[in-house]
SEFIMAR-516075 format. One record per residue (C-alpha): residue number from 0; x, y, z; residue in one letter. Coordinates in nm, 2 decimals. Example, Ala and Ser with C-alpha at 12.3 -4.5 7.8 and 13.67 -1.06 7.14 Angstrom:
BEGIN
ATOM, 0, 1.23, -0.45, 0.78, A
ATOM, 1, 1.37, -0.11, 0.71, S
***
This chain:
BEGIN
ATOM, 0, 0.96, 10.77, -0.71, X
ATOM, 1, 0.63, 10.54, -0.73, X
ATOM, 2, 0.36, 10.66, -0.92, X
ATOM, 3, 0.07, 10.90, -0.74, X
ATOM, 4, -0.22, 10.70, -0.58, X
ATOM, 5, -0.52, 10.82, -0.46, X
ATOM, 6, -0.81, 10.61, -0.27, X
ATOM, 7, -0.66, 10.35, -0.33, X
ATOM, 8, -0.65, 10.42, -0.69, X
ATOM, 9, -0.40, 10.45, -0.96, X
ATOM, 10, -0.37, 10.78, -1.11, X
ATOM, 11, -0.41, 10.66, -1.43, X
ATOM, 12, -0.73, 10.55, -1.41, X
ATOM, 13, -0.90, 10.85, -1.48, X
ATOM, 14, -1.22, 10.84, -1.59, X
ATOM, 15, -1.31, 10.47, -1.46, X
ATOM, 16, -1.36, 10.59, -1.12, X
ATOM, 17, -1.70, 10.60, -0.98, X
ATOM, 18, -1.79, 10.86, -0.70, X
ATOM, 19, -1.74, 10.87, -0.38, X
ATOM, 20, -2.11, 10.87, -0.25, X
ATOM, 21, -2.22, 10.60, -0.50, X
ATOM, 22, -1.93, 10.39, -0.34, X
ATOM, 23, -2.04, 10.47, 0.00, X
ATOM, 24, -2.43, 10.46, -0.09, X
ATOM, 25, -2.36, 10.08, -0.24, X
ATOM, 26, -2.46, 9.83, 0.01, X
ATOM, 27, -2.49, 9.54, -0.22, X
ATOM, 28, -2.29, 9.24, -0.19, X
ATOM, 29, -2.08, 8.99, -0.43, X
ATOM, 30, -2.34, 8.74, -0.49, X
ATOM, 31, -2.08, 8.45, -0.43, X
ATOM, 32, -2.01, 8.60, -0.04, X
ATOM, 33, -2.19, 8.70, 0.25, X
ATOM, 34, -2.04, 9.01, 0.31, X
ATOM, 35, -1.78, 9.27, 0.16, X
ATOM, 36, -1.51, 9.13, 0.43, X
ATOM, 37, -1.51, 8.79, 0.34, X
ATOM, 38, -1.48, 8.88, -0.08, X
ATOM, 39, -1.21, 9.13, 0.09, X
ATOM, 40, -1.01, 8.85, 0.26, X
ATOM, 41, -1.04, 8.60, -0.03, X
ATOM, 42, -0.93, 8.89, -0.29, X
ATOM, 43, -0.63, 8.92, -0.04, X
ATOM, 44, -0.54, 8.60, -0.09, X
ATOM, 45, -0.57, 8.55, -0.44, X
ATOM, 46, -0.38, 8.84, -0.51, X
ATOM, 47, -0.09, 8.83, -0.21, X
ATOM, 48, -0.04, 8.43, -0.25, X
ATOM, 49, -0.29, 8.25, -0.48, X
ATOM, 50, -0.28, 8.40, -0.80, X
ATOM, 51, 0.02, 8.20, -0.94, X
ATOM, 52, -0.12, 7.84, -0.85, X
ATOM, 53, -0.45, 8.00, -1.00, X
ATOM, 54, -0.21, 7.99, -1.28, X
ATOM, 55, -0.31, 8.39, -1.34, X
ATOM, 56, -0.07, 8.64, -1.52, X
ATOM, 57, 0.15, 8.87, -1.23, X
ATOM, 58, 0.21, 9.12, -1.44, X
ATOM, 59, 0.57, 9.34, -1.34, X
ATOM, 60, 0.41, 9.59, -1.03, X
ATOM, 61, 0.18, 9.34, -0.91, X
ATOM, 62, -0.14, 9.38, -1.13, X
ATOM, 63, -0.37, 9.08, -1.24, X
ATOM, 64, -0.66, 9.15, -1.50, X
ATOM, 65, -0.94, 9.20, -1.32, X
ATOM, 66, -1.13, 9.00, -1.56, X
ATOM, 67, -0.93, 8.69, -1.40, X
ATOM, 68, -1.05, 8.78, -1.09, X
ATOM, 69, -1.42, 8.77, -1.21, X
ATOM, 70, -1.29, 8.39, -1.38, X
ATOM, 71, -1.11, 8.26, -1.04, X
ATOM, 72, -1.45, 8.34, -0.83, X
ATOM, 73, -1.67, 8.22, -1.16, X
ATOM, 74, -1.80, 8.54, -1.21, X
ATOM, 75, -2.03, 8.54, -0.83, X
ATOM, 76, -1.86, 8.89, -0.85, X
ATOM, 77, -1.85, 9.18, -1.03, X
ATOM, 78, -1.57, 9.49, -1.11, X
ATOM, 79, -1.82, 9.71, -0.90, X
ATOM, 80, -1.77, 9.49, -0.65, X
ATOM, 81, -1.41, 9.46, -0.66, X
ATOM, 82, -1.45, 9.88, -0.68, X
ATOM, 83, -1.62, 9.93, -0.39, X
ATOM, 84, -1.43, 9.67, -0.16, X
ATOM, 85, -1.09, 9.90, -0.30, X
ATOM, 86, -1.23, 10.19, -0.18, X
ATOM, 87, -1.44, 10.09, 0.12, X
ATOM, 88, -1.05, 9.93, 0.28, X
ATOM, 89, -0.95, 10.16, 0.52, X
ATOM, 90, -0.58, 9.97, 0.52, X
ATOM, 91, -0.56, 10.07, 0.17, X
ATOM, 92, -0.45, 9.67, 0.06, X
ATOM, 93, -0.48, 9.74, -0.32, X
ATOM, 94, -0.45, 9.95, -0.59, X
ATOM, 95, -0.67, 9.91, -0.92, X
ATOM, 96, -0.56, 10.13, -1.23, X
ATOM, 97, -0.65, 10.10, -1.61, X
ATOM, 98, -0.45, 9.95, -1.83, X
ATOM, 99, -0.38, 10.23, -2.11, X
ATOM, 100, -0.33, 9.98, -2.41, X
ATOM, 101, -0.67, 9.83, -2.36, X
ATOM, 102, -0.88, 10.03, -2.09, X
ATOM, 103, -0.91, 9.71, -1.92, X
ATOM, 104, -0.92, 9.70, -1.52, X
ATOM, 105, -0.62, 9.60, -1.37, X
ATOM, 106, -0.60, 9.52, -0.95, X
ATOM, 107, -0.30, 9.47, -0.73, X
ATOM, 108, -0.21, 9.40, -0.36, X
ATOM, 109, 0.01, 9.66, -0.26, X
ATOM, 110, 0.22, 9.42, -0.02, X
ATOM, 111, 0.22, 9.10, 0.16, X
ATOM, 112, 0.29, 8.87, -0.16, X
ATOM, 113, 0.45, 8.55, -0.07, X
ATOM, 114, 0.58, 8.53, -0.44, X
ATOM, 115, 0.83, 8.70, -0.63, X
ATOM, 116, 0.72, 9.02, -0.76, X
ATOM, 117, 0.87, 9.18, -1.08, X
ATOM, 118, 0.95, 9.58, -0.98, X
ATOM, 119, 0.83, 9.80, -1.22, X
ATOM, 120, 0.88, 10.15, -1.01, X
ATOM, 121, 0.54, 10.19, -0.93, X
ATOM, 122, 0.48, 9.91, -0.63, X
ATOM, 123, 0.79, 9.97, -0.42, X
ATOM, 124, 1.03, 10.28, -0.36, X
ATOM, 125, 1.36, 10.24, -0.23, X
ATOM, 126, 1.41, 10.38, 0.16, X
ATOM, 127, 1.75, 10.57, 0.18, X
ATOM, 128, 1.94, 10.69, 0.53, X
ATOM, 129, 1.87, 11.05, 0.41, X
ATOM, 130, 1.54, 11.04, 0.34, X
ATOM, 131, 1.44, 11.17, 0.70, X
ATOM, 132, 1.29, 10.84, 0.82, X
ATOM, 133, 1.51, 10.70, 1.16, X
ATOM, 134, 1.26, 10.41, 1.29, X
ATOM, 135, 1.02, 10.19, 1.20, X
ATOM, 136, 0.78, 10.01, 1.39, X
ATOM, 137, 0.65, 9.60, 1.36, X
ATOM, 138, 0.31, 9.51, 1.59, X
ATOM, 139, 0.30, 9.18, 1.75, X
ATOM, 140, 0.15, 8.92, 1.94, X
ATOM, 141, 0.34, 8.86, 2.35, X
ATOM, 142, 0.37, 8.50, 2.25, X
ATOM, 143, 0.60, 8.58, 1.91, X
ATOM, 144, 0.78, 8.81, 2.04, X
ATOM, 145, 0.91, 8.49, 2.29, X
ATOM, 146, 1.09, 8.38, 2.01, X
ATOM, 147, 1.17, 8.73, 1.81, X
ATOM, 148, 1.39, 8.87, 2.13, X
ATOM, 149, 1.57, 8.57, 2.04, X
ATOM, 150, 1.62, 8.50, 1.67, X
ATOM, 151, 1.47, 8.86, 1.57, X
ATOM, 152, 1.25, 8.97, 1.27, X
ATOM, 153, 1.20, 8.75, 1.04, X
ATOM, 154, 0.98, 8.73, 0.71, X
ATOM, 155, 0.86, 8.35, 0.71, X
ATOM, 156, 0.71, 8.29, 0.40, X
ATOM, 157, 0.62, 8.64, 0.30, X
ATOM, 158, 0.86, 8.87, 0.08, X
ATOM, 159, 0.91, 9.12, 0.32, X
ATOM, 160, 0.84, 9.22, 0.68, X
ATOM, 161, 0.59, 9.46, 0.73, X
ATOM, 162, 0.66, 9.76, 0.96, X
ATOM, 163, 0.47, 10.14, 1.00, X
ATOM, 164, 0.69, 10.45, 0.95, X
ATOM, 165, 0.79, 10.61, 1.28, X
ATOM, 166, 0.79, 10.52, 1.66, X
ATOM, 167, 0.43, 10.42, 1.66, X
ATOM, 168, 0.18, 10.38, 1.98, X
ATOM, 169, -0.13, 10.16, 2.04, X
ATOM, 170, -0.34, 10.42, 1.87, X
ATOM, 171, -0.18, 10.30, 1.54, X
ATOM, 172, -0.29, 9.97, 1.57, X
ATOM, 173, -0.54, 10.03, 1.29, X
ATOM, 174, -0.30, 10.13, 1.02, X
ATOM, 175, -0.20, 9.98, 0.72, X
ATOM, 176, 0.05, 9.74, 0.82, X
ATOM, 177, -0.05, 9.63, 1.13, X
ATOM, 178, -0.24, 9.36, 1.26, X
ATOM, 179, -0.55, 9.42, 1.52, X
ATOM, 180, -0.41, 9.15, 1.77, X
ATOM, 181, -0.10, 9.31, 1.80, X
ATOM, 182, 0.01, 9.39, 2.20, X
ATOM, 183, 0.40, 9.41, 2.12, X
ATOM, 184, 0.54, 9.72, 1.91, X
ATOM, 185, 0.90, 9.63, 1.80, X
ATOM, 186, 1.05, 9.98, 1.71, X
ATOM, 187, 1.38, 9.94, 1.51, X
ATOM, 188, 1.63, 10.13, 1.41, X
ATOM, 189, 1.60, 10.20, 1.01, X
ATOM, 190, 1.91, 10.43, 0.96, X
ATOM, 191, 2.16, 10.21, 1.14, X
ATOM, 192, 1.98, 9.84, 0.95, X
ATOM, 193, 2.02, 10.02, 0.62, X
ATOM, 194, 2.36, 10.17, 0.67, X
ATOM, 195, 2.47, 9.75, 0.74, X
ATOM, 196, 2.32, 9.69, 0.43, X
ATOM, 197, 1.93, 9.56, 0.49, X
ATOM, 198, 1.72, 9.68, 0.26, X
ATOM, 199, 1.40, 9.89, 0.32, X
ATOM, 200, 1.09, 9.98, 0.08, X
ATOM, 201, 0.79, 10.23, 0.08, X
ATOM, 202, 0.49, 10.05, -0.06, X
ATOM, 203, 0.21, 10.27, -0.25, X
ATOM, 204, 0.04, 10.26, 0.12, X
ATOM, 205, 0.29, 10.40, 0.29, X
ATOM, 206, 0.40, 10.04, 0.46, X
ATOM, 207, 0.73, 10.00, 0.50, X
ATOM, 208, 0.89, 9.66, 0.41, X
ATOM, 209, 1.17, 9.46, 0.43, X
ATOM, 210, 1.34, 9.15, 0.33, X
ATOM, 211, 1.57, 9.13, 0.61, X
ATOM, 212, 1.94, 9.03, 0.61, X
ATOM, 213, 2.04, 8.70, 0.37, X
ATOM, 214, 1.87, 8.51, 0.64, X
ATOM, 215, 1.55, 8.69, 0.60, X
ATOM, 216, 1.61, 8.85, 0.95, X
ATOM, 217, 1.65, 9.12, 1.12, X
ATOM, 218, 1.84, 9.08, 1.42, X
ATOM, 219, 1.77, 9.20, 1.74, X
ATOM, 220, 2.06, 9.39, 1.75, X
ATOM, 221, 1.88, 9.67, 1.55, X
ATOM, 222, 1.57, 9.67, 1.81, X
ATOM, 223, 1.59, 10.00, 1.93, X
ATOM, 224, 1.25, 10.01, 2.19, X
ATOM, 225, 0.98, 9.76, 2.26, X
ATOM, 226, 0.69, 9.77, 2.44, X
ATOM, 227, 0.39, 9.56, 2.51, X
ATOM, 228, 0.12, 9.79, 2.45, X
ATOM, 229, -0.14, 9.63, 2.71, X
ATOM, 230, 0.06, 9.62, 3.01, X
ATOM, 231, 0.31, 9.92, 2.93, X
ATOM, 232, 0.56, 9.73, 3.03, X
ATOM, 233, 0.90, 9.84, 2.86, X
ATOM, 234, 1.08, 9.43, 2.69, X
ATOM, 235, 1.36, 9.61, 2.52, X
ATOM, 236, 1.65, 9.77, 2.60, X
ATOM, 237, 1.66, 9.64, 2.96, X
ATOM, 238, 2.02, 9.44, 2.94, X
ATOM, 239, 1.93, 9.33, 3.34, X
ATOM, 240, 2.02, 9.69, 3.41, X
ATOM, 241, 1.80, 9.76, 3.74, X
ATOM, 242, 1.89, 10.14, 3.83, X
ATOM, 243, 1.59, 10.24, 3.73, X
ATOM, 244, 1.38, 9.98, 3.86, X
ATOM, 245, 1.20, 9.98, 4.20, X
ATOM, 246, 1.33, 9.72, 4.45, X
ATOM, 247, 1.05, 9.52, 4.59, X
ATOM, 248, 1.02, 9.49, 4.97, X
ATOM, 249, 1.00, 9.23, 5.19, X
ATOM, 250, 0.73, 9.38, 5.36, X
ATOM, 251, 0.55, 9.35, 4.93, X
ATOM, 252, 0.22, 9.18, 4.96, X
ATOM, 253, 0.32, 9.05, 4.67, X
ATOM, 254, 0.43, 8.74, 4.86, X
ATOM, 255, 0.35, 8.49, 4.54, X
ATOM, 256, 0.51, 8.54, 4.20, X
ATOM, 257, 0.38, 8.36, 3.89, X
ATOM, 258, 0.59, 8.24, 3.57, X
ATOM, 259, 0.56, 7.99, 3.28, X
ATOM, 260, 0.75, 7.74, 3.09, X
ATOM, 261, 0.70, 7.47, 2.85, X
ATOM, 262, 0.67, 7.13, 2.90, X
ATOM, 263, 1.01, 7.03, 2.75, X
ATOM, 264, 1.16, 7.36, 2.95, X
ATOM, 265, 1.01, 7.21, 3.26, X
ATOM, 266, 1.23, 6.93, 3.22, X
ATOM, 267, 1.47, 7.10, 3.30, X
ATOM, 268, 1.40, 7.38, 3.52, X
ATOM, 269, 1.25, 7.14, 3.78, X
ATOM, 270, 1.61, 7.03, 3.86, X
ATOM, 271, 1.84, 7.33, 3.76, X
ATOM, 272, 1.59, 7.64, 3.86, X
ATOM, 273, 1.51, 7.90, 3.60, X
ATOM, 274, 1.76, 8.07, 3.45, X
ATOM, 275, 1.86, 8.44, 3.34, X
ATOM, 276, 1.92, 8.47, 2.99, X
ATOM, 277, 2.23, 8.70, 2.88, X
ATOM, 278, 2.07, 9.02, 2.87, X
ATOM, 279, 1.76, 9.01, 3.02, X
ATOM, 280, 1.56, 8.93, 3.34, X
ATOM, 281, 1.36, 8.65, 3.50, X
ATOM, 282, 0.96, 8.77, 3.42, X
ATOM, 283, 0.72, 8.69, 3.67, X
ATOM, 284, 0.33, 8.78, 3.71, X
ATOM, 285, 0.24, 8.92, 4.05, X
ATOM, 286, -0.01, 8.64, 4.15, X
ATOM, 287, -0.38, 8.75, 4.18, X
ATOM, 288, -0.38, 8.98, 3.86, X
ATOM, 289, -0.56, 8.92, 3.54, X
ATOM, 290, -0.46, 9.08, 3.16, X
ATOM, 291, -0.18, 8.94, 2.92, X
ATOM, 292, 0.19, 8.98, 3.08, X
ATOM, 293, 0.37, 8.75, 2.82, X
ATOM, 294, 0.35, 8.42, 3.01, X
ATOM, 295, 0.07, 8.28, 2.78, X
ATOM, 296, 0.13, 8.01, 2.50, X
ATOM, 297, 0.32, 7.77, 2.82, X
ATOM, 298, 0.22, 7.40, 2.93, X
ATOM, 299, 0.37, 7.48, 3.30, X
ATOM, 300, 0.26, 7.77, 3.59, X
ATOM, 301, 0.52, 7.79, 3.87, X
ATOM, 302, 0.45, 8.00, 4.15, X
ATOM, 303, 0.78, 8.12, 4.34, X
ATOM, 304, 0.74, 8.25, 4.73, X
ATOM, 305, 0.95, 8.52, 4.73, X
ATOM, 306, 0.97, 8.63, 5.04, X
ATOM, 307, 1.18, 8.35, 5.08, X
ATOM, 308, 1.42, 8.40, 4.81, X
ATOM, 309, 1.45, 8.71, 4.91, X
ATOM, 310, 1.55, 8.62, 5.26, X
ATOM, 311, 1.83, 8.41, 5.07, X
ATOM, 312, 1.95, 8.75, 4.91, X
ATOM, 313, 1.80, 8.71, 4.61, X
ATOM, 314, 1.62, 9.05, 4.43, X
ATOM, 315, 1.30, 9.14, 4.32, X
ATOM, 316, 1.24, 9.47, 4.08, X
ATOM, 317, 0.88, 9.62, 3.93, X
ATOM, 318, 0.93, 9.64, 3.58, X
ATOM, 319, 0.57, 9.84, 3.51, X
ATOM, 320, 0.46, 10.14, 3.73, X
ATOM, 321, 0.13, 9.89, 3.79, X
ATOM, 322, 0.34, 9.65, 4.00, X
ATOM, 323, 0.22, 9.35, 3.84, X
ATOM, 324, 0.49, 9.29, 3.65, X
ATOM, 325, 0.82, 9.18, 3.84, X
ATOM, 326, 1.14, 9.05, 3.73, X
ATOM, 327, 1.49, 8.94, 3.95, X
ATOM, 328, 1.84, 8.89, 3.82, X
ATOM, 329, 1.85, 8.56, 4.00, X
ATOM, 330, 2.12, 8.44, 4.24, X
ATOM, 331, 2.49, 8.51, 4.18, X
ATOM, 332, 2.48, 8.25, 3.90, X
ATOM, 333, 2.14, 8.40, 3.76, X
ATOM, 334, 1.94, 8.19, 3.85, X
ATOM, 335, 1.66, 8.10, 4.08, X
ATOM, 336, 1.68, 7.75, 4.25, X
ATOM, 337, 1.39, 7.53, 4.25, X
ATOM, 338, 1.39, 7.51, 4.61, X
ATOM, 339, 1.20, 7.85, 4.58, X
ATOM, 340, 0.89, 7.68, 4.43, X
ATOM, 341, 0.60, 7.71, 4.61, X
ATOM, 342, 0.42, 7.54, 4.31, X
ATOM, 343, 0.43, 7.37, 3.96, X
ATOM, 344, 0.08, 7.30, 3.76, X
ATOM, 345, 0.00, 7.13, 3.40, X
ATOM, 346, -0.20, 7.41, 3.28, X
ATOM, 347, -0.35, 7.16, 3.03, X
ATOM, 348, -0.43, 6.87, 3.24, X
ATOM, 349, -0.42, 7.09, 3.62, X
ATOM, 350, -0.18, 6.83, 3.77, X
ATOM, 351, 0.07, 6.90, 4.02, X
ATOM, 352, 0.40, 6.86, 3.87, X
ATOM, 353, 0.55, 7.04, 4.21, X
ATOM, 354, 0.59, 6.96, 4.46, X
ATOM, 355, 0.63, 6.62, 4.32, X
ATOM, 356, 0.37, 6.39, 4.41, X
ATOM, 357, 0.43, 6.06, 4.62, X
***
């Protein structure tokens, strides 16, 4: 088990802890920074990816010498500061302790690094099956998660991937382990990655990370609920099953349906229609509506008039109970033809690209 921490301090620095109102009742800034968050950001760095290249001691667990903090910045801050930024973070990204040898402050990221860390039992703790703990959550943005339905999880140049205990909401956006912009919760599920051998930690923050698979993934496979928080529309399970979705009428005034691609994608599309992907459905904006529905990040609009696909036999579903989000299976071969375009605009340059000009 890791070691007791409390406000974001170790346990055993008792008696180099300054109280709680003094913290709060010091305003005062690092000389070398404009505010407490920009010292905060650049102590993240130093300590989650710099410190190395700084060419500063990572002691096993994490911890620097806080007086090689106060070298890297050339002293334009002070340990009070580095105190107060500790306990003033409400994500609770480090831990300081004293070192018992010499009484010297020590200061740590508690995760994020993006080089190797030596364990020494007091930074991670081991996540089993039986420890009670069935799901984990991962926040992020409607463009990633593009790619993630595809390739899944995966820790990029980090150690670990960072995920919240539980099957969390958007009221948890604010929570160690998340980041603000996140719109797409990716709830997996821990028992079943563990019990295939992907290993999980508990950090001294209670953020749960992992390394992935030997690919530094985690597969979709082991996505067990996803949601995009902003439009409450449901991305995962779905597996183009539409008995629970509402059939869209011909009579819909939703007569125009909006969709994106890239450029390269549009290459193709133009000439074989868009395609449904194994698995999943062809996503569409209902035309007229504002907000973030996952078609952002792409280099082409198409507009589709559905009322006359439909009147070909292809289907239209809601996927949200607000109606602006609609998807369709596609023809018989999953897809829907090009002839169904109504439109196709460079949303860089606002060309037509469809129909093709003369």
């Amino acid at each position: 088990m890791c070691a007791s921490f409390v406000n974001n301090y170790s346990s055993d620095f008792n008696g180099h802890k300054i109280a709680q109102h003094q913290l709060a009742a010091n305003t005062s800034k690092p000389r070398g920074f404009s505010n407490d968050e920009r010292f905060s950001k650049a102590l993240s760095y130093l300590l989650r990816h710099g410190a190395p290249r700084a060419r500063i001691e990572v002691e096993p667990g994490g911890f620097v010498d806080a007086s090689e903090v106060l070298r890297y910045f050339n002293h334009q801050c002070t340990e009070e500061d580095i105190e107060r930024v500790v306990f003033q973070d409400k994500k609770q990204r480090y831990a300081i302790r004293k070192d018992p040898a010499t009484g010297r402050m020590k200061i740590r990221a508690n995760q994020g690094h993006t080089f190797p860390v030596v364990e020494d039992g007091t930074l991670l703790e081991i996540v089993v099956p039986e420890a009670g703990l069935s799901e984990v959550t991962h926040g992020t943005t409607a463009s990633a998660w593009l790619t993630i339905r595809e390739e899944g999880l995966s820790r990029m140049k980090r150690n670990h991937i960072h995920f919240i205990q539980g099957r969390a909401t958007a009221s948890d956006c604010t929570v160690p382990g998340f980041r603000k912009a996140a719109s797409v919760l990716i709830v997996v599920n821990l028992r079943r990655a563990i019990l295939d051998g992907i290993r999980f930690y508990r950090s001294q923050n209670n953020v749960i990370l992992s390394p992935g698979n030997e690919k530094g993934l985690i597969p979709p496979e082991y996505f067990q609920h996803v949601v995009n928080i902003r439009t409450n529309e449901t991305l995962w399970p779905l597996g183009g099953d539409t008995s629970a979705l509402r059939l869209v009428s011909p009579e819909s005034p939703n007569r125009i349906l909006l969709t994106g691609v890239t450029m390269t994608e549009w290459k193709r599309v133009k000439k074989a229609g868009l395609v449904r992907k194994k698995g999943d459905f062809i996503r569409f904006k209902a035309a007229g509506l504002s907000g973030d529905h996952g078609f952002t990040g792409f280099a082409v609009g198409i507009s589709i008039d559905v009322r006359e696909a439909m009147a070909k036999g292809i289907e239209f579903f809601y996927l949200n109970a607000t109606n602006d989000v609609i998807v369709s299976k596609g023809d018989e071969r999953g897809i829907i033809p090009s002839k169904f375009f109504a439109r196709a605009v460079d949303l860089r340059t606002g060309a037509l690209l469809w129909p093709a000009p003369r």
